[in-house]
Predicted model as a PDB file, atoms N, CA, C, CB and O in Angstrom, pLDDT in the B-factor column:
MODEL        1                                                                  
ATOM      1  N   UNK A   1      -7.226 -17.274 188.108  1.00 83.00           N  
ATOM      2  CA  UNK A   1      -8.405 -16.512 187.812  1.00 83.00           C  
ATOM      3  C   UNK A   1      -9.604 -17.442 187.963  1.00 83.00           C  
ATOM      4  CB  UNK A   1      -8.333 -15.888 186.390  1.00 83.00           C  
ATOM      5  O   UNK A   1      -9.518 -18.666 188.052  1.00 83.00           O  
ATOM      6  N   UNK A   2     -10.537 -16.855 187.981  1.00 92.00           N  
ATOM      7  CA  UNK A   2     -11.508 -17.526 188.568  1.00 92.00           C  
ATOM      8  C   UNK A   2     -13.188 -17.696 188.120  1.00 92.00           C  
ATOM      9  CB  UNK A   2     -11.385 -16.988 189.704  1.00 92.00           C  
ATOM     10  O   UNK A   2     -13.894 -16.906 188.747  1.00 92.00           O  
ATOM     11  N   UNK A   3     -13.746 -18.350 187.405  1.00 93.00           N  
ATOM     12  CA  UNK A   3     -15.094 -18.373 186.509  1.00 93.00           C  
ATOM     13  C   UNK A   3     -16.188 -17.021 187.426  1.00 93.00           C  
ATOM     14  CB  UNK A   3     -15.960 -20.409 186.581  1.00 93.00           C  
ATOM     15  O   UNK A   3     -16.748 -16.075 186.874  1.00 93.00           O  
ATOM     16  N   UNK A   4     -16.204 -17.265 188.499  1.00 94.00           N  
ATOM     17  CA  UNK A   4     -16.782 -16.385 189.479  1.00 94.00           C  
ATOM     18  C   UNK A   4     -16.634 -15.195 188.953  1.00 94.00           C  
ATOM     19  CB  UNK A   4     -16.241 -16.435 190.796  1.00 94.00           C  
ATOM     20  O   UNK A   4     -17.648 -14.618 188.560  1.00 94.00           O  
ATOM     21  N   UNK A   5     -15.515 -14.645 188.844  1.00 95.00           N  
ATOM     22  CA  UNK A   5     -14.983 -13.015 188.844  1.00 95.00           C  
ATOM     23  C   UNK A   5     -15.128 -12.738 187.658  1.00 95.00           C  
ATOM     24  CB  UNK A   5     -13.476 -12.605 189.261  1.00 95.00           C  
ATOM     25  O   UNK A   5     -15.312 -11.542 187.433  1.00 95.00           O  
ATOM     26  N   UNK A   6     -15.102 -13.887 186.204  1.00 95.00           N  
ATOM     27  CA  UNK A   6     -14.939 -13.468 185.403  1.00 95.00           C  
ATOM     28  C   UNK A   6     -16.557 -13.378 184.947  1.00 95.00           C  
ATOM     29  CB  UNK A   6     -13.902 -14.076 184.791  1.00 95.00           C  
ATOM     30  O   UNK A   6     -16.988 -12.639 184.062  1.00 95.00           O  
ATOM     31  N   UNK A   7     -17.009 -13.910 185.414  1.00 95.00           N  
ATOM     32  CA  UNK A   7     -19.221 -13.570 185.344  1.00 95.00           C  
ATOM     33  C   UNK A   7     -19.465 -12.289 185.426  1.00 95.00           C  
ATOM     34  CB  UNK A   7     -20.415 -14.185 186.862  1.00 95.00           C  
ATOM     35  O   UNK A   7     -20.294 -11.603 184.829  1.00 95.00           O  
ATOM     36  N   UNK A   8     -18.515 -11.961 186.374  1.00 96.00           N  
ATOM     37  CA  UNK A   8     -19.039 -10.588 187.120  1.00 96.00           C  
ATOM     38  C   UNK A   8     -18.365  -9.276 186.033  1.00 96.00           C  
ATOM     39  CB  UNK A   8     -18.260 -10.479 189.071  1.00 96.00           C  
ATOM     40  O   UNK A   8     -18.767  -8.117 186.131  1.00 96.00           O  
ATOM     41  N   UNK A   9     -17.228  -9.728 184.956  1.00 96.00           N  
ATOM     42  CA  UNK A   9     -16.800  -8.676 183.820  1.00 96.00           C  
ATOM     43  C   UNK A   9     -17.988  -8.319 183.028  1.00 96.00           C  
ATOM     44  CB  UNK A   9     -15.665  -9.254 182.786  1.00 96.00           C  
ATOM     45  O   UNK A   9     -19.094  -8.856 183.092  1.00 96.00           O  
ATOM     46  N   UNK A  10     -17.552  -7.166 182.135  1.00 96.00           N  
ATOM     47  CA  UNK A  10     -18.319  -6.966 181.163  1.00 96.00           C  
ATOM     48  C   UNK A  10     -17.874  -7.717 180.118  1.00 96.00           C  
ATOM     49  CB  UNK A  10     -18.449  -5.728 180.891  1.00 96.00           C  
ATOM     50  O   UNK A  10     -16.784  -8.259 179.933  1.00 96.00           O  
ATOM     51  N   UNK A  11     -19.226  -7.663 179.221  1.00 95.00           N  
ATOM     52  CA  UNK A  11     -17.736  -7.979 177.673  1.00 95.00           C  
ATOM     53  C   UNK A  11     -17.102  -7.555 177.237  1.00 95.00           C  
ATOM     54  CB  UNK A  11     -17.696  -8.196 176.544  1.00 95.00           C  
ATOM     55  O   UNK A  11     -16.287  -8.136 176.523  1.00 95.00           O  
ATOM     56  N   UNK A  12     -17.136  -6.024 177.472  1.00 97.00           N  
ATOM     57  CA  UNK A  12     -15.836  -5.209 177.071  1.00 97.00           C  
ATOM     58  C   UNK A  12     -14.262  -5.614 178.210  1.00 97.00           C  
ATOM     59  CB  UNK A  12     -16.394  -3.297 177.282  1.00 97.00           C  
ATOM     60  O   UNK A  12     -13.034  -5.582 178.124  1.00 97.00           O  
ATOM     61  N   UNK A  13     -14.804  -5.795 178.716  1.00 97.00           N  
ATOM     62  CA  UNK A  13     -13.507  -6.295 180.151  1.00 97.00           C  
ATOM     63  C   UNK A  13     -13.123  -7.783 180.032  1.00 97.00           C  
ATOM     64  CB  UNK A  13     -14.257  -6.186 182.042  1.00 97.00           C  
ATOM     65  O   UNK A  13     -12.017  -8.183 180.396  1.00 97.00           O  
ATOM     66  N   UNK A  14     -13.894  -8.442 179.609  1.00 97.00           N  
ATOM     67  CA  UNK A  14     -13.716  -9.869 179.076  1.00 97.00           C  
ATOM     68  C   UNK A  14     -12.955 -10.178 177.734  1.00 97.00           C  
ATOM     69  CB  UNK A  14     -15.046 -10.415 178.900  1.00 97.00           C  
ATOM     70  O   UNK A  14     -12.479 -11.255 177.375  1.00 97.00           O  
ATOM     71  N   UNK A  15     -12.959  -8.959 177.077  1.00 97.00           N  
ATOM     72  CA  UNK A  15     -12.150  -8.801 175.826  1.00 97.00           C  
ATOM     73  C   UNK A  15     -11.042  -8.248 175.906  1.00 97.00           C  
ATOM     74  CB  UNK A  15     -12.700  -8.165 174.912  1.00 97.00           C  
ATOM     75  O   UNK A  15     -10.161  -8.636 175.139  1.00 97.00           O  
ATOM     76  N   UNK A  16     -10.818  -7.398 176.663  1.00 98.00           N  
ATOM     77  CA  UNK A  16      -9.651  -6.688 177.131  1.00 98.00           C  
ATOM     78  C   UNK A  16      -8.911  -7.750 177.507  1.00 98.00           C  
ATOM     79  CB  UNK A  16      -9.832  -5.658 178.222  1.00 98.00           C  
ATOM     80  O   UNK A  16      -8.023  -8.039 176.704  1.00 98.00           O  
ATOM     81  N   UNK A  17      -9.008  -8.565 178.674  1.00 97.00           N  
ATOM     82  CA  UNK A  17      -8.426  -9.308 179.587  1.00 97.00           C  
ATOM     83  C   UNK A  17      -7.887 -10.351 178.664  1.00 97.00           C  
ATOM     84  CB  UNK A  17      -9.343  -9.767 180.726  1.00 97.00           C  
ATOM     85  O   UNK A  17      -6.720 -10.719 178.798  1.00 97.00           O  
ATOM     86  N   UNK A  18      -8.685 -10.871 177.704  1.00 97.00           N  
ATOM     87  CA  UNK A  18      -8.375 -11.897 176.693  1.00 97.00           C  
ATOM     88  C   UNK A  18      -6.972 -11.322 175.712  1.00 97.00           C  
ATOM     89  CB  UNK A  18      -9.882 -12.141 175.706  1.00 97.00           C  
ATOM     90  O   UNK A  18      -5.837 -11.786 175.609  1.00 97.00           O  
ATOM     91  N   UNK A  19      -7.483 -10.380 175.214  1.00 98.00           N  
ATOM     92  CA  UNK A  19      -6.375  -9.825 174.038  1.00 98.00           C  
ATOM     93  C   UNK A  19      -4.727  -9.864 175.351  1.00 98.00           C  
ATOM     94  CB  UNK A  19      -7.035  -7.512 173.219  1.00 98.00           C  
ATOM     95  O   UNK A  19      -3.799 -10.630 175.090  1.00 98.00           O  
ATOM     96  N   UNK A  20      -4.678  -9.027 176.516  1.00 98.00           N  
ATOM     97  CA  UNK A  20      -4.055  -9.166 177.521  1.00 98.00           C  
ATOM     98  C   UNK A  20      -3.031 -10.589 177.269  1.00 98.00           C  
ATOM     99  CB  UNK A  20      -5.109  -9.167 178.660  1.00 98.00           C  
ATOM    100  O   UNK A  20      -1.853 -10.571 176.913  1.00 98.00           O  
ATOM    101  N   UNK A  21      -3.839 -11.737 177.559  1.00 97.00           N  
ATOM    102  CA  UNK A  21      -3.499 -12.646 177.899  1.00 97.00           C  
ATOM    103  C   UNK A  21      -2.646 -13.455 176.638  1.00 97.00           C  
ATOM    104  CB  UNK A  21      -4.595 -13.143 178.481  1.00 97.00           C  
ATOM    105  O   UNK A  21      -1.516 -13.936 176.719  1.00 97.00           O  
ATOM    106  N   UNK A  22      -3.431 -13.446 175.623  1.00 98.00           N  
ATOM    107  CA  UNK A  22      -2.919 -13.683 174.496  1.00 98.00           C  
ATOM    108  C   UNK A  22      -1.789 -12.903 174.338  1.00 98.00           C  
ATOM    109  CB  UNK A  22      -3.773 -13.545 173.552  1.00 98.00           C  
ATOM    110  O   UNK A  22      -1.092 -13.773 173.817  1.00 98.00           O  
ATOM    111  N   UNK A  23      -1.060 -11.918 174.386  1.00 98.00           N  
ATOM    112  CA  UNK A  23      -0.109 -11.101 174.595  1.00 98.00           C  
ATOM    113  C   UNK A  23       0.900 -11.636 175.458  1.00 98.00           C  
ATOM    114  CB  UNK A  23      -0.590  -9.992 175.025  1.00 98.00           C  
ATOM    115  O   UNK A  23       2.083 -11.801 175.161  1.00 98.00           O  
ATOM    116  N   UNK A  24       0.170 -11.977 176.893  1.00 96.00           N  
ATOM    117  CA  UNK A  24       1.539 -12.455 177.431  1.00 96.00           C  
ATOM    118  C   UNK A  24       1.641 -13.648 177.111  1.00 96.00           C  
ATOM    119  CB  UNK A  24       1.796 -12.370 178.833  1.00 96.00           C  
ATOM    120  O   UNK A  24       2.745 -14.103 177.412  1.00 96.00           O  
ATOM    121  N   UNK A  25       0.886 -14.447 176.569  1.00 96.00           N  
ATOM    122  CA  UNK A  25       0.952 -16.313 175.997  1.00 96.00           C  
ATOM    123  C   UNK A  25       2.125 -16.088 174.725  1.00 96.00           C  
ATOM    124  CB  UNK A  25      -1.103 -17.152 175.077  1.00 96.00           C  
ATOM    125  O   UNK A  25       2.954 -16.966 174.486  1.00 96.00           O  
ATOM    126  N   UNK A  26       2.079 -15.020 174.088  1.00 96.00           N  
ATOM    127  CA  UNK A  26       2.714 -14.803 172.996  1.00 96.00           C  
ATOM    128  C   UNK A  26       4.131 -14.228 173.706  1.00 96.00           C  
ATOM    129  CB  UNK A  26       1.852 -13.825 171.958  1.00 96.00           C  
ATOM    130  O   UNK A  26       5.037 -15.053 173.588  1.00 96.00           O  
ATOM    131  N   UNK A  27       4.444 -13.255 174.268  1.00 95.00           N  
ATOM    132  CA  UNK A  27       6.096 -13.236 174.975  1.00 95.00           C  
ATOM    133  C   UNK A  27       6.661 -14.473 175.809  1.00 95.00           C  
ATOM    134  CB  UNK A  27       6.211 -11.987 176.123  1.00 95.00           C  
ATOM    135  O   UNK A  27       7.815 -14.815 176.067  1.00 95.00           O  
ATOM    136  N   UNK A  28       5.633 -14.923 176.078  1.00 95.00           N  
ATOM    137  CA  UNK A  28       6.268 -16.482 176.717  1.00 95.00           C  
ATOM    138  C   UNK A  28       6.741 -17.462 175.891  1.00 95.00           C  
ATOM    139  CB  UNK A  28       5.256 -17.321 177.459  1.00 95.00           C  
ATOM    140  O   UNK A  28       7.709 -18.200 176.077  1.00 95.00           O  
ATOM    141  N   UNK A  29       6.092 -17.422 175.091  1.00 93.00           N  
ATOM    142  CA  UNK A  29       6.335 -18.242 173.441  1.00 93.00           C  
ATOM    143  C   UNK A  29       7.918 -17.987 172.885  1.00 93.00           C  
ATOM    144  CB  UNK A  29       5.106 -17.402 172.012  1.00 93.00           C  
ATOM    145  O   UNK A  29       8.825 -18.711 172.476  1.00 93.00           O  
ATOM    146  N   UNK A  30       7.734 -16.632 173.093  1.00 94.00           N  
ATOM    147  CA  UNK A  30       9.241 -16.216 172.427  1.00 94.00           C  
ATOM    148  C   UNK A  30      10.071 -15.996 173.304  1.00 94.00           C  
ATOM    149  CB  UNK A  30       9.351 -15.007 171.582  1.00 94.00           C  
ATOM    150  O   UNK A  30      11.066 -15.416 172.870  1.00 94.00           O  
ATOM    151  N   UNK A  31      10.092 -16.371 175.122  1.00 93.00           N  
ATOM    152  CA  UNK A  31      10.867 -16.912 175.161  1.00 93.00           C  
ATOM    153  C   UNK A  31      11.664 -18.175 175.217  1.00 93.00           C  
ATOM    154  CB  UNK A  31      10.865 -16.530 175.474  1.00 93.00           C  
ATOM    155  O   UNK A  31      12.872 -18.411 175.199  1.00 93.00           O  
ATOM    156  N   UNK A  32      10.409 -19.029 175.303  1.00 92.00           N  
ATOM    157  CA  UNK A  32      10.604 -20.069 174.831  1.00 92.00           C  
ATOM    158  C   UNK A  32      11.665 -20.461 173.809  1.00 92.00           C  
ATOM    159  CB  UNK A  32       9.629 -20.272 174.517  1.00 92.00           C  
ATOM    160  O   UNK A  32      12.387 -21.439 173.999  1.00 92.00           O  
ATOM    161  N   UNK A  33      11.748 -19.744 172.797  1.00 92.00           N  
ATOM    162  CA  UNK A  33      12.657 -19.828 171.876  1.00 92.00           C  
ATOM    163  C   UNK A  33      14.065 -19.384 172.144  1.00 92.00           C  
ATOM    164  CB  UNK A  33      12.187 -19.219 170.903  1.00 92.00           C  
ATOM    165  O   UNK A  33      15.003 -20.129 171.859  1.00 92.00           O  
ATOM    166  N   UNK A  34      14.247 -18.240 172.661  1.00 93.00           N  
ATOM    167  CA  UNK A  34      15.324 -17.674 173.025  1.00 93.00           C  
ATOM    168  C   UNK A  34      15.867 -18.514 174.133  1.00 93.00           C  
ATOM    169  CB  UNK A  34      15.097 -16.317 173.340  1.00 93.00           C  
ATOM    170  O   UNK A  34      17.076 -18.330 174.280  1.00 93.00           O  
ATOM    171  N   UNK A  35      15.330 -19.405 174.980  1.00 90.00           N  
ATOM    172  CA  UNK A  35      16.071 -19.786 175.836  1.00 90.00           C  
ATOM    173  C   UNK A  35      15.635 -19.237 177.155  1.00 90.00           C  
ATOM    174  CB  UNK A  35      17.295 -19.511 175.468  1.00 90.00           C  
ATOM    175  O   UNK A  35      16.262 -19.842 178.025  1.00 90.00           O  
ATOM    176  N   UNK A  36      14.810 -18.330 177.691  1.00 92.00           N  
ATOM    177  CA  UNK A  36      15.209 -17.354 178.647  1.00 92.00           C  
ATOM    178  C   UNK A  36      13.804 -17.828 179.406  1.00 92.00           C  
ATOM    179  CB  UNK A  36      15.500 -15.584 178.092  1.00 92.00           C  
ATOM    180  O   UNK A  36      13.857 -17.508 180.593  1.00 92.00           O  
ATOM    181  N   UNK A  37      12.794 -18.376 179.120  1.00 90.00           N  
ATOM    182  CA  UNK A  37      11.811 -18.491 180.142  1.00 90.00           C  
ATOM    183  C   UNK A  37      12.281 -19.238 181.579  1.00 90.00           C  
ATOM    184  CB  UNK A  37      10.649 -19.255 179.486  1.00 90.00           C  
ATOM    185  O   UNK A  37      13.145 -20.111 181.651  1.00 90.00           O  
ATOM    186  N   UNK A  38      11.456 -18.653 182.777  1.00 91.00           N  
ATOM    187  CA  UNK A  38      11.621 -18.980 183.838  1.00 91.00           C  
ATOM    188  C   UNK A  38      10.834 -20.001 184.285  1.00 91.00           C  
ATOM    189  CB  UNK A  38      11.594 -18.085 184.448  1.00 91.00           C  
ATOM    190  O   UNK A  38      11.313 -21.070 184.662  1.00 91.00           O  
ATOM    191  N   UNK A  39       9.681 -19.765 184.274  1.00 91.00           N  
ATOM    192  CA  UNK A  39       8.197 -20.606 184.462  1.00 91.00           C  
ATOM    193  C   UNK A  39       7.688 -20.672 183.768  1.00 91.00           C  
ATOM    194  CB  UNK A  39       7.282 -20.393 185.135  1.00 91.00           C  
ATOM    195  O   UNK A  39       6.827 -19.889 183.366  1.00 91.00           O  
ATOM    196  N   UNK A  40       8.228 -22.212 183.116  1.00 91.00           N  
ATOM    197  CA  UNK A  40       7.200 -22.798 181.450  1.00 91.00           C  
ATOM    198  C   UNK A  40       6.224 -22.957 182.660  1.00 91.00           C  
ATOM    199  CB  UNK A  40       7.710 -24.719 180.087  1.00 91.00           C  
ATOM    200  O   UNK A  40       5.107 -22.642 182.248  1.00 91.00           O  
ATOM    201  N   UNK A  41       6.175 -23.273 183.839  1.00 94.00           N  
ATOM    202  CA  UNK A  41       4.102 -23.519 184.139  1.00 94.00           C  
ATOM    203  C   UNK A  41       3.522 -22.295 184.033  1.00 94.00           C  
ATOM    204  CB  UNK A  41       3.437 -24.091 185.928  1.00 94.00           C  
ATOM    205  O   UNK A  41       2.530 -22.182 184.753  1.00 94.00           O  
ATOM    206  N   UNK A  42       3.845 -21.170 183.269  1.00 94.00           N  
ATOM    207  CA  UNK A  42       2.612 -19.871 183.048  1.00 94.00           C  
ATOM    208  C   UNK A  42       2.056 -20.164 182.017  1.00 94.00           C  
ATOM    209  CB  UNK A  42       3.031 -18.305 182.848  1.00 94.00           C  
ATOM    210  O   UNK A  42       0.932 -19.749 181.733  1.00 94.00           O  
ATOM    211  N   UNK A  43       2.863 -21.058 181.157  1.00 95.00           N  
ATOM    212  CA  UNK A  43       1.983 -21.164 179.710  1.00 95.00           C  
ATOM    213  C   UNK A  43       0.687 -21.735 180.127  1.00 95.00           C  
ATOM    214  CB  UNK A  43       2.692 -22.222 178.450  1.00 95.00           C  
ATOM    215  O   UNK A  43      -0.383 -21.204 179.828  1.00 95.00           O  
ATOM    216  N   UNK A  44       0.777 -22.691 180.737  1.00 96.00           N  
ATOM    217  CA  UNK A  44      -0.521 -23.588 181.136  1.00 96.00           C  
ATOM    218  C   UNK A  44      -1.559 -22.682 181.935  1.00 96.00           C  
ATOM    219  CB  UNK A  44      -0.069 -24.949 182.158  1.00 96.00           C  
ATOM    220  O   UNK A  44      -2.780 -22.825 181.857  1.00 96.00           O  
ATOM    221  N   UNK A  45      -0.907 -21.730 182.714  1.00 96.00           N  
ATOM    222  CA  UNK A  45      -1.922 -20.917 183.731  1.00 96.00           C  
ATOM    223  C   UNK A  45      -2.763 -19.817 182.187  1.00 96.00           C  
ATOM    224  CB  UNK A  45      -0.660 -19.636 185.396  1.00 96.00           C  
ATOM    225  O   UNK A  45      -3.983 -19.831 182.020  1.00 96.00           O  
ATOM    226  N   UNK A  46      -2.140 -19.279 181.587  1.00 97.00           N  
ATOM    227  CA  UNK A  46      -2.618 -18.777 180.540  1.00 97.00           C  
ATOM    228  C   UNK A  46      -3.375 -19.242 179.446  1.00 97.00           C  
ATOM    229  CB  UNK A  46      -1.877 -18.398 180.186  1.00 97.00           C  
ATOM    230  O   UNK A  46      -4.038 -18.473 178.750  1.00 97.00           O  
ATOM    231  N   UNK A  47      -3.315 -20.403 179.265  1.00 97.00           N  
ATOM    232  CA  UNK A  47      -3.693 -21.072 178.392  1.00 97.00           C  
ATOM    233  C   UNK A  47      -5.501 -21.442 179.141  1.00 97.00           C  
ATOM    234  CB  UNK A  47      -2.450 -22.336 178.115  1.00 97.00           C  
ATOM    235  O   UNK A  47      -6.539 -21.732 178.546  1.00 97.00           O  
ATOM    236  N   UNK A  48      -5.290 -21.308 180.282  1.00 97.00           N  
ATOM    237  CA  UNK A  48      -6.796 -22.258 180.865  1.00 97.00           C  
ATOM    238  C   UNK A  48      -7.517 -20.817 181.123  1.00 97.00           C  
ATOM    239  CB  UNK A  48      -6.629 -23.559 182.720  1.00 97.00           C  
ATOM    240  O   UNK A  48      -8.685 -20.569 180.825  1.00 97.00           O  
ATOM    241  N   UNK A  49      -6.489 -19.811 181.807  1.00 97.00           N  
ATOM    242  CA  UNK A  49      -7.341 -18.946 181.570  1.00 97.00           C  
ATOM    243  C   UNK A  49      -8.114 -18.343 180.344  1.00 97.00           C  
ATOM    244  CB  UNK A  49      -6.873 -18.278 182.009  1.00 97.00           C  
ATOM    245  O   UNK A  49      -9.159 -17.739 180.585  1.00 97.00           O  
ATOM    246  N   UNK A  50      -7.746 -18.441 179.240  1.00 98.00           N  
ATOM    247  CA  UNK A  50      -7.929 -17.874 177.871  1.00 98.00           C  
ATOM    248  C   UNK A  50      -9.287 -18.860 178.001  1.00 98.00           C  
ATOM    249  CB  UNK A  50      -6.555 -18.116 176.468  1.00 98.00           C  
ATOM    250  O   UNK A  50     -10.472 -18.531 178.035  1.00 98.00           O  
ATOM    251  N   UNK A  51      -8.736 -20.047 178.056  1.00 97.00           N  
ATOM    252  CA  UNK A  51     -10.063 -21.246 178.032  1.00 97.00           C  
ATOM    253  C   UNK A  51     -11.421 -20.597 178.681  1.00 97.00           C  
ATOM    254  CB  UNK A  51      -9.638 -22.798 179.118  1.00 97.00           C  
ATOM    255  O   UNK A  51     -12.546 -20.581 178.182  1.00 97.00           O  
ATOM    256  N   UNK A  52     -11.068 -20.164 179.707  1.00 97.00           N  
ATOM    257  CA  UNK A  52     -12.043 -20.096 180.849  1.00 97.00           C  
ATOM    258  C   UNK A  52     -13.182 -18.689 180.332  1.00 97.00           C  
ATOM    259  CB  UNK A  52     -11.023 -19.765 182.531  1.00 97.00           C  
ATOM    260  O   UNK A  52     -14.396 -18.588 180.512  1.00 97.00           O  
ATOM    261  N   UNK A  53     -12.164 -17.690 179.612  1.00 97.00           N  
ATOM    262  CA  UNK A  53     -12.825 -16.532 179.075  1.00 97.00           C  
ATOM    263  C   UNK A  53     -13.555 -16.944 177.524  1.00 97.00           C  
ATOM    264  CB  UNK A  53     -11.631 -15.282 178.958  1.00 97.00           C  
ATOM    265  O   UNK A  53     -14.637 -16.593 177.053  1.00 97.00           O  
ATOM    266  N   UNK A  54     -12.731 -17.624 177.099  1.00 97.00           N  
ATOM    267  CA  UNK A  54     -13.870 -18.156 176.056  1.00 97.00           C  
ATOM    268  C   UNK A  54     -14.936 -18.893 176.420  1.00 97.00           C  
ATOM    269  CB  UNK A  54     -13.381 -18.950 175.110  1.00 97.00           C  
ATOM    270  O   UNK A  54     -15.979 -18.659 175.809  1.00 97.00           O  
ATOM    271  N   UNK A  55     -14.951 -19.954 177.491  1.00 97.00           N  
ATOM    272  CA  UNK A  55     -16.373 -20.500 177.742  1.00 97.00           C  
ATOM    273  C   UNK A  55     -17.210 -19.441 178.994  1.00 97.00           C  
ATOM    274  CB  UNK A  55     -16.174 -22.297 178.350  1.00 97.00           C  
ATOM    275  O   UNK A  55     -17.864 -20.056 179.836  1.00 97.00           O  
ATOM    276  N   UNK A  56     -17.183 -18.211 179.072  1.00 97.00           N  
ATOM    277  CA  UNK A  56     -17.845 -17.803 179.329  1.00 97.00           C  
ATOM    278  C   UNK A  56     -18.424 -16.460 178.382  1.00 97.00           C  
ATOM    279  CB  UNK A  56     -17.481 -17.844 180.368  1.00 97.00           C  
ATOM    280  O   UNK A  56     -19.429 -15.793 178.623  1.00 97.00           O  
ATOM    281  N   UNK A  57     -17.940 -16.375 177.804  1.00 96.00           N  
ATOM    282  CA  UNK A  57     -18.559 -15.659 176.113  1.00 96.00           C  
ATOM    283  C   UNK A  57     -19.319 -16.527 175.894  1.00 96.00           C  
ATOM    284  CB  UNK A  57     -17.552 -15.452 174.641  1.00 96.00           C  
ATOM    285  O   UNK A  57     -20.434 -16.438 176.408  1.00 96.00           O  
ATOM    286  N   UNK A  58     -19.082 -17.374 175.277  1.00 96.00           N  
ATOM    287  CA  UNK A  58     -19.844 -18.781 174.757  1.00 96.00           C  
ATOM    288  C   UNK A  58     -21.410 -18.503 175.157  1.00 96.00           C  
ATOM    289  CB  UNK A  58     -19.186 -20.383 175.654  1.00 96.00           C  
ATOM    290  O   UNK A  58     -22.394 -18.046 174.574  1.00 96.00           O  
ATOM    291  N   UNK A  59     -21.078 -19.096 176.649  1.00 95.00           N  
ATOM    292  CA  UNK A  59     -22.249 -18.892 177.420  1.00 95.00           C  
ATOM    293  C   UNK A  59     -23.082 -17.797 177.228  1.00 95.00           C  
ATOM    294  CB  UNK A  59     -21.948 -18.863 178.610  1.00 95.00           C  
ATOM    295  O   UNK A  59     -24.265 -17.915 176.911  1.00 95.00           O  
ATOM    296  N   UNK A  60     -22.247 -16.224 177.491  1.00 95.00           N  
ATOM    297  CA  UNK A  60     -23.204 -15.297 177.325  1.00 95.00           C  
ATOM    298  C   UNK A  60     -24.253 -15.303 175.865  1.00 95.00           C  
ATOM    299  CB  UNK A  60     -22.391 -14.055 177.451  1.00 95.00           C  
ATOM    300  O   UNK A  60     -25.410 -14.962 175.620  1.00 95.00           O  
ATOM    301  N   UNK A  61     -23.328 -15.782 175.251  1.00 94.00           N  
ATOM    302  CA  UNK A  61     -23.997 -15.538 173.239  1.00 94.00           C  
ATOM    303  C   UNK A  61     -24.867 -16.772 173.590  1.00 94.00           C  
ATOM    304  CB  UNK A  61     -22.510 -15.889 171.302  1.00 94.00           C  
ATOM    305  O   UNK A  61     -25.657 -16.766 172.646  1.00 94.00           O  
ATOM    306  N   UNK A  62     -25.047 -17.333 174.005  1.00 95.00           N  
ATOM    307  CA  UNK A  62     -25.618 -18.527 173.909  1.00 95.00           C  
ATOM    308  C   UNK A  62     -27.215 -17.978 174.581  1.00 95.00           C  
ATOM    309  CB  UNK A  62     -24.641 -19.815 174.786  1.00 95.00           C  
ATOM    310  O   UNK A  62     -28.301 -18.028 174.002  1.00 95.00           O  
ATOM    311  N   UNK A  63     -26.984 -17.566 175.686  1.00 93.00           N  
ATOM    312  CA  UNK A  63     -27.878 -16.888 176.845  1.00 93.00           C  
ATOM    313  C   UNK A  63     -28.524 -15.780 175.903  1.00 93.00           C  
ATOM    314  CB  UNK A  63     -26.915 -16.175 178.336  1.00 93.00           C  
ATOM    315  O   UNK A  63     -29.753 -15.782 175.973  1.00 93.00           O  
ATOM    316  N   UNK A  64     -27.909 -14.702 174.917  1.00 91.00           N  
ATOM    317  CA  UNK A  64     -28.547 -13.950 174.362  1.00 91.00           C  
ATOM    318  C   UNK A  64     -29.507 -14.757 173.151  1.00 91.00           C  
ATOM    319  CB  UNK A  64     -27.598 -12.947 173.980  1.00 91.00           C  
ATOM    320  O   UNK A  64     -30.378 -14.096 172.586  1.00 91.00           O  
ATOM    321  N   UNK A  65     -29.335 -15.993 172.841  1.00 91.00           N  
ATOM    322  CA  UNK A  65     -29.874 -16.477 171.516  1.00 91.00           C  
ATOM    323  C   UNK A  65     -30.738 -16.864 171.963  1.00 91.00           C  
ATOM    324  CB  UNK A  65     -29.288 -17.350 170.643  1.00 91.00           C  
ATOM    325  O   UNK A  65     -31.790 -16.377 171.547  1.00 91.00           O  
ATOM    326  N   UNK A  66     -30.850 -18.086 173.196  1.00 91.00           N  
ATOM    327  CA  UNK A  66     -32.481 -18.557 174.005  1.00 91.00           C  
ATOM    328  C   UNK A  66     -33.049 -17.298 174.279  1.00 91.00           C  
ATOM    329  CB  UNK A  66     -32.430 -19.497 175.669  1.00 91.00           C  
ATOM    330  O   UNK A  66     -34.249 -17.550 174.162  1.00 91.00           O  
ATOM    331  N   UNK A  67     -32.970 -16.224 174.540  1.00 89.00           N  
ATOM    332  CA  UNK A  67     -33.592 -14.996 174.981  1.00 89.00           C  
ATOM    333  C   UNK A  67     -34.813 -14.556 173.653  1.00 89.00           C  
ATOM    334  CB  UNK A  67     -32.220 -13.740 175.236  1.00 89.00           C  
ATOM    335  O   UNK A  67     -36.041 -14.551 173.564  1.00 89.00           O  
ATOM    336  N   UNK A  68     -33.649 -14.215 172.755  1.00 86.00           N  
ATOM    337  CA  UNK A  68     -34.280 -13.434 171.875  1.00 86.00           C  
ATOM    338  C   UNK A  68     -35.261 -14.795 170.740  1.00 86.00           C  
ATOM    339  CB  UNK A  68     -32.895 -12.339 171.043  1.00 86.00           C  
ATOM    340  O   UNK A  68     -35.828 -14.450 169.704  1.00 86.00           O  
ATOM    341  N   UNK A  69     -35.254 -15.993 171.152  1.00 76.00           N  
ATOM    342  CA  UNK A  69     -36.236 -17.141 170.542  1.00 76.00           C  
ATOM    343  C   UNK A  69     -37.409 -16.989 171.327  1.00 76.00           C  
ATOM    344  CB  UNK A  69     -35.688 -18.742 170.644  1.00 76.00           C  
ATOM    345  O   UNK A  69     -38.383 -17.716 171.130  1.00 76.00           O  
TER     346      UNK A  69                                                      
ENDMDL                                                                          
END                                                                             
């Protein structure tokens, strides 16, 4: 995923996508436990993405606070 595409979400779509992700970070987790994961490298792809959607919230709240000063 890509900082680009994710500029171009709303925040309602930026929240969606997040809760999403956290969801599948969380079935990967458990399989982790069970034994059964295929590609421990999704944790990491999920994990940066989550990153990537939080620092662009960030940004937006940040962008709304210089605004309204």
């Amino acid at each position: 995923m890509k900082v680009k595409d994710l500029r171009n979400m709303t925040d309602e779509e930026l929240n969606h996508k997040l809760e999403d992700l956290y969801d599948k970070l969380l079935h990967l987790r458990s399989d982790i436990k069970v034994g059964k994961l295929q590609k421990p490298h999704e944790i990491g792809v999920y994990r940066s993405d989550i990153a990537k959607i939080h620092t662009v919230i960030s940004e937006r709240s940040k962008k709304k606070k210089s605004e309204a000063s």
